[in-house]
C-alpha positions as CSV (number, residue, x, y, z in Angstrom):
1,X,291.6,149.6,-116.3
2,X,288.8,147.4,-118.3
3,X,286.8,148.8,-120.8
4,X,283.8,148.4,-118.3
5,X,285.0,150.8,-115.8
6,X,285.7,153.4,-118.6
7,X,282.1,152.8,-119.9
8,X,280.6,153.6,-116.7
9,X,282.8,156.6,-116.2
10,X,281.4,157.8,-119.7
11,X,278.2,157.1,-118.3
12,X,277.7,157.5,-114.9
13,X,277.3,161.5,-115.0
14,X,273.8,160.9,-117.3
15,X,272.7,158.0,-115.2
16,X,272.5,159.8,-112.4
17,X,270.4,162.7,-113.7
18,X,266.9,162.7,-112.4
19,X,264.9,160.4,-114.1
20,X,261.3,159.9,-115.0
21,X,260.1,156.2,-114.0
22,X,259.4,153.8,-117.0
23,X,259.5,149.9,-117.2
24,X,257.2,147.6,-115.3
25,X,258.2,146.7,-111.5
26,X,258.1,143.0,-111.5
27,X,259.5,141.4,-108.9
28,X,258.8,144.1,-105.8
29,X,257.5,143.4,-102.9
30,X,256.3,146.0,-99.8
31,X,255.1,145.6,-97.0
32,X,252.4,148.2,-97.2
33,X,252.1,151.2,-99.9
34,X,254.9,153.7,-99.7
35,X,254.0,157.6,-99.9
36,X,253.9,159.0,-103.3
37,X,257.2,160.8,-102.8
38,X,258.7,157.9,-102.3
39,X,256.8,156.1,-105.4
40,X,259.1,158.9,-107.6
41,X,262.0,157.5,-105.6
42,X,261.9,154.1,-106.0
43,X,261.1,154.6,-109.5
44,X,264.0,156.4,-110.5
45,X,266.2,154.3,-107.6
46,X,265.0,151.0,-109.7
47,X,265.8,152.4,-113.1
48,X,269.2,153.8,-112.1
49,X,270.2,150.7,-110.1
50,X,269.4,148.7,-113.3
51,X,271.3,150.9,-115.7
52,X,274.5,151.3,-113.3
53,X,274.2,146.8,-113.0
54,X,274.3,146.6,-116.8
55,X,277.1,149.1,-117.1
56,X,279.2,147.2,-114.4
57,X,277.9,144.0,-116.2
58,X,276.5,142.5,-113.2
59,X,275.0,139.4,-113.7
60,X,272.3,139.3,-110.9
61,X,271.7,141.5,-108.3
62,X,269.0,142.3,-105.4
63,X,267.9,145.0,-103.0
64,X,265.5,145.8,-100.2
65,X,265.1,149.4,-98.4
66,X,264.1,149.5,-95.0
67,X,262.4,152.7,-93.9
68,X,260.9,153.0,-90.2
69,X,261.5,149.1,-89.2
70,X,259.6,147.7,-92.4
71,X,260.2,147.1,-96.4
72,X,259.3,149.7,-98.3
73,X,260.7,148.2,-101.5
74,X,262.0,144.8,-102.7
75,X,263.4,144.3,-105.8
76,X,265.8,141.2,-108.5
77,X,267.8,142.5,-111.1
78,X,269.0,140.1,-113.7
79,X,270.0,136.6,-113.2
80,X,270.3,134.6,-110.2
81,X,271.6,131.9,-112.9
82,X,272.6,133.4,-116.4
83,X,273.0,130.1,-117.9
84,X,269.7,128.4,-116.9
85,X,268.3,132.4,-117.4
86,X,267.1,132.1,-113.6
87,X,266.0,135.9,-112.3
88,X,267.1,137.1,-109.3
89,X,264.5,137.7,-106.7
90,X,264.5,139.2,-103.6
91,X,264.4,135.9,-102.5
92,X,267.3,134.8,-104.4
93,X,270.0,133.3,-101.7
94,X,273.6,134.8,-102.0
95,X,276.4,134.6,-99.9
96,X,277.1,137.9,-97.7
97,X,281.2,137.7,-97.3
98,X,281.6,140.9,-94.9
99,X,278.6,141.3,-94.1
100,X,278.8,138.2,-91.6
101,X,281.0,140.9,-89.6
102,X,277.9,143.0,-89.0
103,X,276.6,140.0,-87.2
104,X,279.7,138.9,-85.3
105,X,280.4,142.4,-84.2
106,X,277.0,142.7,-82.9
107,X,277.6,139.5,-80.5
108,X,281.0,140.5,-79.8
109,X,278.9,143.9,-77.9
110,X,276.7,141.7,-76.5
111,X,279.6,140.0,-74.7
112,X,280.6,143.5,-73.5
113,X,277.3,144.9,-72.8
114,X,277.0,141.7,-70.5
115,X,280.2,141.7,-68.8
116,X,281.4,138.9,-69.7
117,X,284.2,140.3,-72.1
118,X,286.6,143.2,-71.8
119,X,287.1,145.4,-75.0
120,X,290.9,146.0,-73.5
121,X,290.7,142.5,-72.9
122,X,294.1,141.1,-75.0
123,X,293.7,138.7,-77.7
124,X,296.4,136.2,-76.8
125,X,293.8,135.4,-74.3
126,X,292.0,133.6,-77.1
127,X,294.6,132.5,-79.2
128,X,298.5,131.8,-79.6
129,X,299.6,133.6,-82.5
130,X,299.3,136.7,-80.5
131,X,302.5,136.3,-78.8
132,X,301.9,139.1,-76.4
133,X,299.4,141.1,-74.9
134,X,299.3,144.3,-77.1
135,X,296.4,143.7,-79.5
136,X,293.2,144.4,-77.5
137,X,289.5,142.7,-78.3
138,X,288.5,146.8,-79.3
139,X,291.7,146.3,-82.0
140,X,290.4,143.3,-83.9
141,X,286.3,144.6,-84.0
142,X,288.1,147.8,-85.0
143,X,290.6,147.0,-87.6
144,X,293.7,148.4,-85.9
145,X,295.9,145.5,-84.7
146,X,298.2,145.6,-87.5
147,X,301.6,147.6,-87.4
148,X,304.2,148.1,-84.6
149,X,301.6,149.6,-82.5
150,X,298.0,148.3,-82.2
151,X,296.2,150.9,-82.4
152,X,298.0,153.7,-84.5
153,X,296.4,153.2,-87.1
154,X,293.4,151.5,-89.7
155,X,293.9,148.9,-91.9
156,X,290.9,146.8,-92.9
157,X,292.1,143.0,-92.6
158,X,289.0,140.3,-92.5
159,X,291.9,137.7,-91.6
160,X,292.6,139.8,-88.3
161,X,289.2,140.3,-87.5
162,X,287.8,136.3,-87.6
163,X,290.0,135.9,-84.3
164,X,286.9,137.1,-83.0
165,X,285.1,133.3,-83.7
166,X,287.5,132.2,-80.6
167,X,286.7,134.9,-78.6
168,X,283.0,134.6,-79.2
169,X,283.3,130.8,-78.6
170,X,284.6,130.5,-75.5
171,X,282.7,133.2,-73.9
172,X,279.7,131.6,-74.7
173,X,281.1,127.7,-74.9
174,X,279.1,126.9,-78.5
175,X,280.5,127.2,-81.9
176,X,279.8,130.1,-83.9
177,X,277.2,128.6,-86.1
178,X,275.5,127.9,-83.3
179,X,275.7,130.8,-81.8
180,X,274.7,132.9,-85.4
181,X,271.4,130.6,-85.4
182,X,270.2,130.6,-81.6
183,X,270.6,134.6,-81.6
184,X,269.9,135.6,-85.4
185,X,268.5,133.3,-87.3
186,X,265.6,131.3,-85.4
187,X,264.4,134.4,-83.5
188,X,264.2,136.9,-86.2
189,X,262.6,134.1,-88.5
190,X,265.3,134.6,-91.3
191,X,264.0,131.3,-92.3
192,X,265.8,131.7,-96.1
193,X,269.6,131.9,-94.3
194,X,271.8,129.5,-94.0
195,X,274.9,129.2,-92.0
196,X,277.3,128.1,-94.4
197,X,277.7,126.1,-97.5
198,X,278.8,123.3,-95.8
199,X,276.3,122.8,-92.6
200,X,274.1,120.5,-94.9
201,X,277.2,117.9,-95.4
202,X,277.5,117.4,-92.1
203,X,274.1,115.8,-90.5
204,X,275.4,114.3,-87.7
205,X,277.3,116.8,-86.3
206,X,275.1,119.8,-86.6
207,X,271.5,118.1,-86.6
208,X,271.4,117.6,-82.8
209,X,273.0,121.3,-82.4
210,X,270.9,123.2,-84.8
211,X,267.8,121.0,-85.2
212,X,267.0,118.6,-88.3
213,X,264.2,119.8,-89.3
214,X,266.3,123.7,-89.9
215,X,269.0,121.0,-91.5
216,X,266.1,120.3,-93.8
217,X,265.2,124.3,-94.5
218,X,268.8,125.0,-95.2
219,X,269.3,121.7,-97.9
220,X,265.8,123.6,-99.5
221,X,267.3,127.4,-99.7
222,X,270.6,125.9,-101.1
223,X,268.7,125.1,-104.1
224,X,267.5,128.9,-104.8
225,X,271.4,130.1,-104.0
226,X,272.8,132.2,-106.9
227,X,275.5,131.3,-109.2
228,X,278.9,133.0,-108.8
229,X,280.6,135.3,-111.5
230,X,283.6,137.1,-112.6
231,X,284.2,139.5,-115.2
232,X,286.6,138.7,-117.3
233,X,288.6,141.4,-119.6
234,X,286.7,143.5,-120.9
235,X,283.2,142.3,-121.3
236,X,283.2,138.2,-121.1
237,X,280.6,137.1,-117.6
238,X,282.4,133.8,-116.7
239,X,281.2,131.4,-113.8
240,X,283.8,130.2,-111.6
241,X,283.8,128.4,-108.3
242,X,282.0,129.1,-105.0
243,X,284.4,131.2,-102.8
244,X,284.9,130.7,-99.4
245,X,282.6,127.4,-99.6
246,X,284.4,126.1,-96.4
247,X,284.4,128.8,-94.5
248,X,282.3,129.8,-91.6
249,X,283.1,132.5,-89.1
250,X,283.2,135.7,-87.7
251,X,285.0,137.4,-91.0
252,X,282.5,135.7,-93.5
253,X,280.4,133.1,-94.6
254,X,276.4,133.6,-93.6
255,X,274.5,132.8,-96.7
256,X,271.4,135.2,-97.1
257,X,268.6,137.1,-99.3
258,X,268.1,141.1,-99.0
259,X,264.6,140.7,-97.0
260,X,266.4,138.4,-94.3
261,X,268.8,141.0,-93.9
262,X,266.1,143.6,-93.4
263,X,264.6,141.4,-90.7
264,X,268.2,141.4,-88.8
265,X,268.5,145.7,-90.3
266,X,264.8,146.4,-88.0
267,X,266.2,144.2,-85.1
268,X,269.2,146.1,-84.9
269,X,267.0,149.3,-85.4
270,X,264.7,148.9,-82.1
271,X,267.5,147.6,-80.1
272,X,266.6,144.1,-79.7
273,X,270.3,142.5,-79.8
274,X,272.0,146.0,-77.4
275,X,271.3,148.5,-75.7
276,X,271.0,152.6,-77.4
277,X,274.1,153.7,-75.6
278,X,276.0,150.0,-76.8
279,X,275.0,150.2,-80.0
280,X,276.3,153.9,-80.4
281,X,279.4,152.7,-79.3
282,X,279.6,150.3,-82.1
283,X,279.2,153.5,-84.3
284,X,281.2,155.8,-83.2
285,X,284.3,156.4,-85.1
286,X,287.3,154.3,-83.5
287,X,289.7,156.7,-82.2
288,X,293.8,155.9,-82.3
289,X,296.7,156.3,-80.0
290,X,297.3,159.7,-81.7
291,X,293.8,161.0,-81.4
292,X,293.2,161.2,-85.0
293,X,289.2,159.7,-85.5
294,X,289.3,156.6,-87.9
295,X,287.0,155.4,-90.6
296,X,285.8,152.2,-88.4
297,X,283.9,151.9,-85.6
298,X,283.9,148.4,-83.2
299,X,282.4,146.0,-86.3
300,X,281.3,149.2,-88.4
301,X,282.6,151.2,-90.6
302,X,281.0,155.2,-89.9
303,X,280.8,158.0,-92.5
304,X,279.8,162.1,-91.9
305,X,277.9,162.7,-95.2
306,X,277.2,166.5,-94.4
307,X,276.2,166.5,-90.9
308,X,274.1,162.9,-91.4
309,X,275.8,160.0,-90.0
310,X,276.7,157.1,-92.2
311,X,276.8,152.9,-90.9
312,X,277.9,150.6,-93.2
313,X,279.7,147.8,-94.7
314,X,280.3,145.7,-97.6
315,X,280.9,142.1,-98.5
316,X,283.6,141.5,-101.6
317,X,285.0,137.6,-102.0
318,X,287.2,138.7,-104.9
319,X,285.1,136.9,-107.1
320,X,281.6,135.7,-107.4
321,X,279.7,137.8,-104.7
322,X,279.8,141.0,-103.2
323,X,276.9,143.4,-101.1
324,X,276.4,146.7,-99.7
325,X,274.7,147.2,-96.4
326,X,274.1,151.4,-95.7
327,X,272.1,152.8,-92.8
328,X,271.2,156.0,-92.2
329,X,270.1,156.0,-88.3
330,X,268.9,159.4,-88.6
331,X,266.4,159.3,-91.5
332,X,265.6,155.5,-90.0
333,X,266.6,154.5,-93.5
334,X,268.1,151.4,-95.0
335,X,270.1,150.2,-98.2
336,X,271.0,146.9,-98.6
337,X,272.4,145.3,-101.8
338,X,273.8,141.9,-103.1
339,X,275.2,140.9,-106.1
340,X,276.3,137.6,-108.0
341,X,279.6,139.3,-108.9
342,X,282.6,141.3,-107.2
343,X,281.5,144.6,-109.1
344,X,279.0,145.6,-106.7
345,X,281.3,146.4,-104.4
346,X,285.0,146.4,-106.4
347,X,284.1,149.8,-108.1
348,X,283.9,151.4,-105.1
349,X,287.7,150.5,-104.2
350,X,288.9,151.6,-107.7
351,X,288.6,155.2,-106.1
352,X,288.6,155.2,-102.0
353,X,286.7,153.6,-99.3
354,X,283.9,155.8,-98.6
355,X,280.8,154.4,-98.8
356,X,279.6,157.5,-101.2
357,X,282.5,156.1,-104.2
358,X,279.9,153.4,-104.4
359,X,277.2,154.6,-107.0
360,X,274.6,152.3,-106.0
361,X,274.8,154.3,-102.6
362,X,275.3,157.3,-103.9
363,X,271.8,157.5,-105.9
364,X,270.3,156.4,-102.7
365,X,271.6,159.1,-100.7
366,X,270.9,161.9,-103.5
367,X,267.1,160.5,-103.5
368,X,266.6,159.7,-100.3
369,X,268.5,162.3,-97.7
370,X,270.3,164.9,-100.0
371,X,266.5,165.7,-101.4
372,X,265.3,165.9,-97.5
373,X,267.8,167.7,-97.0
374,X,266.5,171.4,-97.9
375,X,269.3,172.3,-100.9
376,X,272.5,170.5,-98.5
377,X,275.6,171.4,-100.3
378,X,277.0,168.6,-99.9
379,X,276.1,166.0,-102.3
380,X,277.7,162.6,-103.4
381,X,277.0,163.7,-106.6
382,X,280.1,165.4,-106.4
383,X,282.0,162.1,-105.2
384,X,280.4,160.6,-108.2
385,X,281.9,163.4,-109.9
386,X,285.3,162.7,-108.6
387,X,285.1,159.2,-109.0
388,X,284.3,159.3,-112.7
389,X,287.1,161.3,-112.6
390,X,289.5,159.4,-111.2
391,X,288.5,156.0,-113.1
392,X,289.0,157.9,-116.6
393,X,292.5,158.5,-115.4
394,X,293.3,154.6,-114.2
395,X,293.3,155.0,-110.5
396,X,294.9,151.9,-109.0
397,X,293.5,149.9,-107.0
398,X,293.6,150.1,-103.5
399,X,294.1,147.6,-100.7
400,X,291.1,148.7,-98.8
401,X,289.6,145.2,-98.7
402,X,292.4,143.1,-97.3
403,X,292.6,139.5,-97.8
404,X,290.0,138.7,-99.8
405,X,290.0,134.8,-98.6
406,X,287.9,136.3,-95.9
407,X,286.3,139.3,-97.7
């Protein structure tokens, strides 16, 4: 266990007293004045966000909440590049990892809510390393076709779940990237996204499909992507190569800034891409052969934090980037986070999967429900709690995130 997981558990505790607000707020952007209560919020949000990324020694990080469909706060932390001291923006372009599966999963429902694709459907349909017809569509989207028996039981595998390209593919006869841009990224104007590292490289093939003049866009927001980062022993910030740079699929690969995501975060929120009753079946807690209720939905992963339902998920390459995406459907509230490192995401897996071992989450949810919440017992302070805990004593790691090749 490194030095900087023990400072933060030294830490942690005072950083997530109240605090009053003090610094300046460059950077943030709104889209129209939040209430003063929420002024307070952000303030201390911002200041404990800040403290928590120089504890984890993340290089650059940046963050947008989404409350009733719009942004009511945007905000770059650090470096987008530490060498060229570049700041990160709320513009700054990252790549999502995971978070790609938020998308796919959402298409994937679409397919279902349409008819044209059966969640019992069997995935040797699609492809012939399933030699038989026991791993179900609904097994892949919800990360139980691994074992004996799809189905007994949840294992998070990113490998697994990118069988869904081929399914998504031939249902709707276009590749994926396609696909991502005539359904996400053209209508919702998420103008600063690009569909992979590599779509620029390749002219000829995608220009006619996707349209030179986005070819041209994408070549311009490559320029404003972040630089990738590793932390190495205890305290060196090292840059290493882009991860997953050829990659492109349902698992992983959209490249994207916070206040694009919170353009695809408000679709989702008024229903544009499914239907209420679809879209609760996306998150609604995957049940298994044995009854017992799992921590995924179908492209989801879903969390009871006291009574208050939890959507989620998070991005994490190994190295270089790494992001948090939280929803609270009741409060119509959004988190979303992304990060130039792994260490927005890895400290969560030090202690459990729950979206409330992350601390970036966990301030959010004390500030922004637990306070609603008139005195709820239940806090995530205790979690943090636990999880300082548990990182003072050298928890091991976990193999919550699978194969990292596809985050």
């Amino acid at each position: 266990m490194s030095n900087a997981f023990k400072t933060l558990a030294k830490s942690l505790l005072g950083v997530l007293l109240l605090v009053a607000a003090s610094g300046s707020r460059s950077e943030t952007q709104r889209s129209e004045g939040p209430s003063s209560r929420d002024e307070q919020r952000l303030a201390r949000f911002e200041k404990q966000a800040d403290e928590l990324r120089t504890l984890l020694k993340i290089p650059g990080m940046s963050a947008v909440i989404v409350k009733d469909q719009k942004v009511l706060w945007a905000k770059g932390f650090g470096f987008a590049d530490l060498e060229k001291r570049v700041p990160a923006t709320p513009d700054t372009l990252y790549s999502i990892a995971s978070l790609t599966k938020t998308f796919a999963g959402t298409l994937v429902m679409q397919l279902v809510e349409q008819g044209k694709l059966d969640l019992d459907e069997p995935a040797s349909h699609y492809s012939s390393d399933f030699k038989n017809d026991s791993v179900k569509i609904k097994h892949l989207l919800s990360h139980t076709s691994g074992g004996p028996t799809p189905g007994d039981h949840y294992q998070y595998d990113g490998n697994q779940f990118d069988y869904l390209t081929a399914v998504i593919e031939k249902k709707t006869g276009k590749p994926f990237r396609e696909v991502m841009v005539e359904t996400f990224l053209d209508p919702l104007q998420m103008t600063s996204s690009v569909p992979g590292h590599t779509v620029v490289d390749e002219p000829d093939k995608w220009g006619s499909v996707l349209g030179k003049d986005n070819l041209k866009r994408y070549a311009s927001d490559l320029t404003r992507l972040s630089q990738p980062y590793t932390l190495y022993g205890d305290s060196d910030i090292i840059h290493v190569p882009y991860p997953g740079k050829s990659f492109f699929g349902a698992a992983a690969g959209l490249l994207s800034t916070v206040l694009d995501l919170a353009k695809f975060d408000a679709a989702i929120a008024r229903h544009q891409f499914l239907k209420k009753e679809t879209q609760e079946k996306a998150w609604t807690n995957f049940v298994s052969n044995r009854g017992q209720r799992l921590p995924h939905g179908l492209g989801w992963f879903v969390t009871d934090y006291g009574g208050i339902r939890l959507i989620w998920h998070y991005g994490h390459w190994g190295t270089g980037f790494s992001a948090i995406y939280l929803k609270v459907p009741e409060k119509n509230l959004s988190l979303i986070m992304l990060a130039n490192s792994e260490a927005l995401a890895d400290h969560q897996f030090q202690i459990g999967e729950d979206i409330t071992d992350n601390v970036f989450a966990c301030n959010f949810l004390r500030l922004f429900v637990s306070e609603d919440s008139k005195g709820q017992a239940y806090d995530c302070e205790r979690n943090s709690q636990n999880v300082t805990g548990k990182v003072e004593r050298g928890a091991p790691e976990t193999s919550a995130r699978g194969n990292s090749s596809r985050s």
